[in-house]
Legacy VTK file of the C-alpha trace (Angstrom):
# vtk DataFile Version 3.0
C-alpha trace
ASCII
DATASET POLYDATA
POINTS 82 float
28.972 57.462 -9.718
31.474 57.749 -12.792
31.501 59.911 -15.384
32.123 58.375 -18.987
32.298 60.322 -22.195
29.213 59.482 -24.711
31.826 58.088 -27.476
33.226 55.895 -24.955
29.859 54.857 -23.439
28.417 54.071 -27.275
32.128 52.209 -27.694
31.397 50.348 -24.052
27.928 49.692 -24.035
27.651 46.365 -23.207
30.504 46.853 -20.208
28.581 50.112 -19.361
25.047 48.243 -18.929
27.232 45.534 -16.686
28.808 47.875 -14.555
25.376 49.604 -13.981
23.570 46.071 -13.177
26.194 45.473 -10.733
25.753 48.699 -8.916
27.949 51.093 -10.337
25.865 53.488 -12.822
27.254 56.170 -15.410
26.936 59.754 -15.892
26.817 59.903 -19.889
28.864 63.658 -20.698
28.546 65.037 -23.326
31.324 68.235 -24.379
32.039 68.352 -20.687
28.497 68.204 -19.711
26.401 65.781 -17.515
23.441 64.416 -20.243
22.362 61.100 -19.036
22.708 58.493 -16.280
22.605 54.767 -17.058
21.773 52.879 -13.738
20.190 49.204 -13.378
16.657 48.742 -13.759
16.286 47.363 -10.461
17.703 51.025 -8.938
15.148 52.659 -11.085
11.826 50.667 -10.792
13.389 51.663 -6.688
13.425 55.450 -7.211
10.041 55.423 -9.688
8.069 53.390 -6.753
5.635 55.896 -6.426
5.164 57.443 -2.328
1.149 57.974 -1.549
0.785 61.640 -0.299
-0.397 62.147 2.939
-3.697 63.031 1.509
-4.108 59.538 0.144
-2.782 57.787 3.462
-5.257 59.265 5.287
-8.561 58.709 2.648
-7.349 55.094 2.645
-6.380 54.145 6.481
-8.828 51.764 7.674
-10.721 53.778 10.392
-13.973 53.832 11.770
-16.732 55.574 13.214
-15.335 57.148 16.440
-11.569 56.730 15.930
-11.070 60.229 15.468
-12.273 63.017 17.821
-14.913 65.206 16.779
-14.121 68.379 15.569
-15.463 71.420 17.537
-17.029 74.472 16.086
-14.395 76.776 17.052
-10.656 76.787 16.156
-8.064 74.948 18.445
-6.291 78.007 19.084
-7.556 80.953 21.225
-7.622 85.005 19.924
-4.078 84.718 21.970
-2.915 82.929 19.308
-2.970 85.151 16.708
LINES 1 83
82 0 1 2 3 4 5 6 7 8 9 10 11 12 13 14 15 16 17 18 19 20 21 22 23 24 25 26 27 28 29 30 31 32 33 34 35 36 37 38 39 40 41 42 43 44 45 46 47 48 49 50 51 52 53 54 55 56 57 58 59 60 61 62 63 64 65 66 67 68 69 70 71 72 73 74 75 76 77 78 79 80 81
């Protein structure tokens, strides 16, 4: 990813916005310094797209009575263990 200087990204916009729609986004600097990326909004509705948590996978999988193994009273490990 390039970096472009904010006065020449405000003087480029339009080429700027191009460039990013066509793949190649910006690093906006400003006094040397990384501020802002421009990229296309099809590259970030892809990085927002939220990821369930493994929490949520598992409260929404479609199981039923007796996939899963019953759990046992004691622990899976033995006093070894620890």
């Amino acid at each position: 990813m390039r970096e472009i200087q904010l006065k020449d990204a405000k003087a480029k916009l339009s080429a700027v916005i191009d460039d990013a729609k066509n793949g190649d986004g910006a690093i906006i600097t400003r006094h040397g310094r990384g501020e802002a990326v421009i990229i296309s909004l099809k590259e970030y509705e892809r990085l927002t797209k939220a990821i369930p948590s493994f929490g949520w996978l598992l409260t929404h999988a479609p199981l039923e009575d007796g996939d899963l193994p019953e759990r046992g009273a004691s622990p899976s490990f033995g006093k070894d263990f620890i």
